[in-house]
Every structure is written in C-alpha cells, then in structure tokens.
ZATI-783228 format. One line per 10 residues: number of its first residue (from 1); for each residue x, y, z of C-alpha. Coordinates in pm, whole numbers. Example, Ala and Ser with C-alpha at 12.3 -4.5 7.8 and 13.67 -1.06 7.14 Angstrom:
residues 2
1	1230:-450:780  1367:-106:714
end
This chain:
residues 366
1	2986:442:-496  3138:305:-844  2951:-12:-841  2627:-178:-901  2668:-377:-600  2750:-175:-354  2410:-41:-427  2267:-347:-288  2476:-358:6  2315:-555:260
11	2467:-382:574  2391:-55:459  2037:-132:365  2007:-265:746  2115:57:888  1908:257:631  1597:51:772  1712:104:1129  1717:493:1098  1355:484:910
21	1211:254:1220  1357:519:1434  1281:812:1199  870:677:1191  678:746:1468  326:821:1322  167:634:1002  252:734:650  168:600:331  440:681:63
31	379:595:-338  667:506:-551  580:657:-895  759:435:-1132  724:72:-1210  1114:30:-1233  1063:134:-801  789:-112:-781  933:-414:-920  1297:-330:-702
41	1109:-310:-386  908:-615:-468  1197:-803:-561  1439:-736:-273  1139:-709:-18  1189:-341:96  804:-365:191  844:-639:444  1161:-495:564  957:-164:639
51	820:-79:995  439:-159:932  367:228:1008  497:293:672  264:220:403  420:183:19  130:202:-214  197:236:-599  182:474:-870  124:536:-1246
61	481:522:-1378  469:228:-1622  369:360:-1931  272:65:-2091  19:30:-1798  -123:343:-1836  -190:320:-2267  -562:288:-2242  -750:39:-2423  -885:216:-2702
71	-516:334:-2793  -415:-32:-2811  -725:-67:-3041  -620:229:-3274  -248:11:-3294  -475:-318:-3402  -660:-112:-3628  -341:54:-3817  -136:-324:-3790  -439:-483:-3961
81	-390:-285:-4269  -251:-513:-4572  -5:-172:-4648  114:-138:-4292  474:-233:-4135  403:-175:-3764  634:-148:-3519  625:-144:-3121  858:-204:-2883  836:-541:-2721
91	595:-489:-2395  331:-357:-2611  290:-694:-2824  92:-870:-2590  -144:-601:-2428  -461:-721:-2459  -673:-535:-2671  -1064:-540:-2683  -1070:-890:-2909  -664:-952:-2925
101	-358:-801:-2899  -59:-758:-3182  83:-1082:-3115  -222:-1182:-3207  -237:-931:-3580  127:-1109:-3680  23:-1467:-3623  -291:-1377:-3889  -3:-1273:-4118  12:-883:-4100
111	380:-698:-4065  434:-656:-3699  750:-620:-3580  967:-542:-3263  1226:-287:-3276  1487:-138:-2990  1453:239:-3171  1203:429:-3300  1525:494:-3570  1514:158:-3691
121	1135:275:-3865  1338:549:-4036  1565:247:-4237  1253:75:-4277  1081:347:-4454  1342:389:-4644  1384:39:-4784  1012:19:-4843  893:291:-5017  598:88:-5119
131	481:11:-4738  323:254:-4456  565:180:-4164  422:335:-3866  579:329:-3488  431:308:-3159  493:542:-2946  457:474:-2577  661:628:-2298  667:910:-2068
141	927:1206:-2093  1224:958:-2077  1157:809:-2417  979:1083:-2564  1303:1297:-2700  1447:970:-2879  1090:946:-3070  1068:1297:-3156  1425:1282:-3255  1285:1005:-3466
151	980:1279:-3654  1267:1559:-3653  1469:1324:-3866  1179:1197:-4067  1095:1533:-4145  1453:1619:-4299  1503:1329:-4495  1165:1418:-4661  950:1092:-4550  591:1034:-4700
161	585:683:-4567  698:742:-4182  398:776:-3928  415:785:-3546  93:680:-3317  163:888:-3041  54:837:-2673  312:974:-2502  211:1084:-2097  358:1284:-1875
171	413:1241:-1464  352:1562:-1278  -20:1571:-1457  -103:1227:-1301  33:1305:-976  -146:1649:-925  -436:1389:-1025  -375:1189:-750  -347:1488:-491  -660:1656:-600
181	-889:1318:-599  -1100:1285:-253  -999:924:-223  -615:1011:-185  -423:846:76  -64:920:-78  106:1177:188  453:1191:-9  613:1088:-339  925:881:-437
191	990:1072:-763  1094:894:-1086  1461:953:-1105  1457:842:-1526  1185:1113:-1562  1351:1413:-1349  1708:1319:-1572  1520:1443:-1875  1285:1714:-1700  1476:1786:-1406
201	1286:1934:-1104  1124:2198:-1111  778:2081:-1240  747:1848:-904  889:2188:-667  594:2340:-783  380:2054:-704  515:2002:-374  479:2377:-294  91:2364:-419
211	11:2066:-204  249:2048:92  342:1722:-28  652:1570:-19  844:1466:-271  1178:1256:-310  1320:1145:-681  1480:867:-654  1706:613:-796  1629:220:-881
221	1829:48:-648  1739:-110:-327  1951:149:-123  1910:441:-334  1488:367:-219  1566:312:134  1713:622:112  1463:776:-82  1202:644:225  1390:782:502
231	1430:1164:335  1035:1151:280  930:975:624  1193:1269:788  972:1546:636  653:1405:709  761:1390:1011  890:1744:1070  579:1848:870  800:1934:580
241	708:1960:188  1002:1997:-18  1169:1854:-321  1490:1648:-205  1692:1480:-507  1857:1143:-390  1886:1109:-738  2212:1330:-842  2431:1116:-991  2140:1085:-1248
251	1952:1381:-1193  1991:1753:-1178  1817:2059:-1119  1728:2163:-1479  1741:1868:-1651  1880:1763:-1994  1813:2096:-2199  1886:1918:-2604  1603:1638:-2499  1391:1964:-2355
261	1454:2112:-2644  1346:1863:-2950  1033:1812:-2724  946:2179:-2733  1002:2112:-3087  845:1822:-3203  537:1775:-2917  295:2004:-2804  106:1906:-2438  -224:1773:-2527
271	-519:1600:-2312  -489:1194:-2259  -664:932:-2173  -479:752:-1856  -636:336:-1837  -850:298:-1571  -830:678:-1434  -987:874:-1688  -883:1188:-1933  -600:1434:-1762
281	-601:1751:-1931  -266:1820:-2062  -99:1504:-1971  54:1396:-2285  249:1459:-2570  90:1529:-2950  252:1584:-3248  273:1976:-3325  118:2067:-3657  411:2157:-3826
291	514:1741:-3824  85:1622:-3823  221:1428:-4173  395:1181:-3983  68:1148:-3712  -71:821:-3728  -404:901:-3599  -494:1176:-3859  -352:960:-4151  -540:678:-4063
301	-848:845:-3954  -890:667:-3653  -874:942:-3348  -1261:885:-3289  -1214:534:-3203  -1323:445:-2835  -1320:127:-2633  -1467:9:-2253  -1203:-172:-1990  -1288:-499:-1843
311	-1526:-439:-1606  -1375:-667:-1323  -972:-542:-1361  -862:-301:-1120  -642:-95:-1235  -757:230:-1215  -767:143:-860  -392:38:-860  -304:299:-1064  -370:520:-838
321	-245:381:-544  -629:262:-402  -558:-84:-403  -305:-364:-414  -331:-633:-728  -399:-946:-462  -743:-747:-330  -829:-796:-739  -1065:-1090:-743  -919:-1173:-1097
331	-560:-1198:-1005  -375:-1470:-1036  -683:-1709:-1133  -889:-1538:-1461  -562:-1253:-1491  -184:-1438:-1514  81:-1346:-1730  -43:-1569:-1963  -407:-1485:-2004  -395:-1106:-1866
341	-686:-890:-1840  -512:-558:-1827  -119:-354:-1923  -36:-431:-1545  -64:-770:-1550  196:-821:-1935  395:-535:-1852  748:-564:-1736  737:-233:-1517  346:-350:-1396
351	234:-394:-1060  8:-652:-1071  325:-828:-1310  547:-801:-974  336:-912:-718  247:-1230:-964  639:-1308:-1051  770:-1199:-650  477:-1424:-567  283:-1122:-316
361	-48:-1306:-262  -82:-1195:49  -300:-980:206  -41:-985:454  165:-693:283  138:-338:405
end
C-alpha cells in the first residue's frame, strides 16, 4: 500500500470485520491507547461495525488529556508574569484551568503565544533578551526528543532566558497502571504506533510477558485498526500474550536510537501526576540536573503548587477505560467544546471531544 486511501478501503475493511466476527467467539474488551485510535474509530464507526462481543473501551494516550490540573495552573501562574513570553502549542490554550485557561491570560494582555516548535522559543529568546520566554512542554515520548532537542540546543548557544515547563508522560507506566488496578476490564492493548516509532517495542514485550496481556501497536487508519483488532481478538482467543507489530512501516523493533538518545540525555524518568488517575511513579520525563537552568518549575518556584479536579468530570474514569463520556452526567449539557470541564472535552485527540463532534450520545455503543 502507497496510498492514504487505500488505507480506507471499504472492501477490505468489510472482509477485515468478517474474519473478526468469525475470529470472536467469547467476549473481549480491547483498549485503544491513543487518542489519534479513538477519534479514527469514532469517526469511521469501527465500533458499530464490531460484533457486539467485542468491547473497545479507551485509553490514556492524549497527552493533553492527561496534563493534570495543577500543571495547567503552574502554566497560568508563569504566563501571568509581566516578564514572561509563554508559549504552548495550540490544544493547550483552552484547557481549563482552576479559574481560566491561557486563552483567557492573553485576552488580560500577557504574552501568550502559539508556536508549531519548541525551536521557535529558541529565536524568541534570542530576539528578546530582555523577556523570560518559557515553553510548554506536553507530550509523551513522540514529542519529547524534539523538546529536549530544543534544551540541548539552548544549552549550547548559552541561553539565560530559555525555560521549559516540563510534563512530559510516558505509556507503558500508565498501562502497567491499568493492569495492576482491581477495577480493570482491559484484556488486550492496541499499542500506540507514534509512541513504539520512537521507543520501539520492547518496553510493551515486557509488559505483555508480566501480565499475559496482549498487545498489538498499531497504525491510525481505519484498516490498519481493524487489523490491529483481529491480531488481538486471535490471541485472546488462542489464550495468547504476545507483542504483534501491525505497525512496521512506522515501527520497528528498537526504535529510533538518535531520539533515544537525546532523551537519555536531556530527561531523566521522574514520578507524575496523570488527571483524574493519580501519581505513577516514574511515568514522566524531568529535566536532568545538568540542564535544571532551563526548568521552569525551579526558576519560577512554583513545583509546590497543587490544585483539586471538578468534582463531577469523569475522566479518571475514561481515562482509564471505566467509563464512556455519554454515562458523564455533565456531557454535552454543563461540558461542550465550548464551556468544557476537563482536557478531554478541548482536546483534539480527547475522548469525550470525539464522541461530542461524531455525535456518540448513545448509550447504545458497546
């Protein structure tokens, strides 16, 4: 295949859904970990086209989603600051904070702005030597080399105005997360293929050795997740756990070793708060001490800042695969794109953003 759209073919997606309703003969649920999955299988319907013995729930991979509330509070804090250029990428703008969000910090005049590349901070820094320009840095592994690419580069060109507020996450802590709670239902994993391109796979072969699980990384399209379906409901039902890579012309087995390699570099693995699940220890990224004069948090003096979640959002819950966003008694009515409560509901890889635009009010679904 050459083509984007002979990833959507709809013949072959028919026979890829015949062979899973012959492949599933006992009840499974399967979790898609990234919001990029979610938002393809919402939009092209894979869940209704599903035999309704195969349960999709869905996972933590949107890391704007997962940036807990008191992090987006620390950003607020640092934009408010009268010698402050910050700068986020564009999905972190409107997540609501505890009073506003950063939208909200430009319109009362303060230097926010929206940038494609942490690298684009760099030129800023360097054209205002007078100004504090600080970057936002949200993302799992796949975005996580770029921005320490970003502190590697600060650090040679000699920077005292270049800071970085880091709350970078990783994926195989959440997961094992998932496994070990009592309340799991998830009996196999449609890995994130963006994630394994960077990491490759051995992290998630050890986590499918440790608890039998299955796991399948996966591409974005709708046929490279059909696919993805049928390899995992095929080892569930041959009581398989193994690590099968639908992935490959993305993915392989070791990864990319120069991102690998300025992350070793730059990051060390550090506990982090996940919204709505709690502290993981060593889920995240920090900055290593050798770069802490570019970390936002220790410059700033704001690492003991803490914040609560909105009692009635759910996220946690859908985080973590315990709930859909229509059993939220906020969604759609008090939570919209518009007026959100939570990261799920602004985000563009959030669940509860995909069942509002694909319009899945339902409790009808799976």
């Amino acid at each position: 295949m050459k083509f984007l759209d002979e990833y959507r073919n709809q013949a072959l997606a028919a026979d890829l859904v015949s062979k899973i309703n012959q492949a599933a003969t006992k009840k499974w649920t399967i979790m898609e970990v990234c919001g990029g999955q979610t938002h393809t299988i919402l939009q092209y319907g894979i869940d209704e086209l599903l035999p309704a013995n195969i349960h999709l729930v869905h996972g933590p991979g949107c890391p704007v989603c997962v940036t807990p509330l008191e992090q987006i509070d620390k950003a607020i804090a640092i934009a408010s600051q009268p010698s402050t250029i910050f700068c986020s990428f564009g999905d972190m703008l409107r997540i609501p904070g505890s009073k506003y969000d950063l939208l909200e910090v430009k319109a009362m005049g303060h230097d926010v702005r929206t940038v494609l590349s942490p690298l684009e901070c760099l030129t800023l820094a360097q054209a205002n030597p007078d100004k504090l320009v600080v970057f936002f840095a949200v993302g799992f592994e796949t975005t996580a080399p770029a921005n320490a690419m970003a502190i590697w580069q600060a650090n040679m060109l000699g920077l005292k105005n270049f800071f970085v507020l880091c709350s970078h996450v990783t994926v195989p802590p959440v997961v094992a997360a998932i496994l070990q709670s009592p309340h799991n239902q998830v009996q196999a994993f449609i890995g994130p293929g963006h994630v394994c391109s960077v990491m490759g796979l051995k992290e998630y072969e050890s986590l499918s050795r440790h608890f039998r699980v299955p796991i399948v990384v996966s591409g974005f399209e709708p046929l490279d997740l059909l696919e993805g379906i049928l390899r995992a409901v095929i080892q569930l039902e041959n009581g398989e756990a193994k690590v099968e890579n639908q992935y490959a012309r993305a993915v392989n087995n070791k990864g990319n070793d120069q991102a690998q390699t300025i992350l070793q570099d730059v990051f060390v693995l550090a506990d982090r708060a996940w919204r709505g699940i709690g502290t993981i220890p060593k889920s995240g990224y920090k900055l290593a001490h050798k770069y802490r004069q570019f970390d936002a948090e220790y410059h700033f003096a704001i690492d003991s800042l803490k914040a609560e979640e909105p009692a009635e959002c759910i996220a946690g819950k859908i985080l973590r695969g315990l709930a859909k966003p229509y059993e939220c008694s906020a969604f759609a009515k008090t939570c919209t794109p518009e007026k959100p409560l939570g990261a799920t509901m602004v985000s563009a890889e959030g669940t509860c953003a995909a069942y509002y635009k694909f319009a899945k009010f339902s409790l009808a679904q799976n």
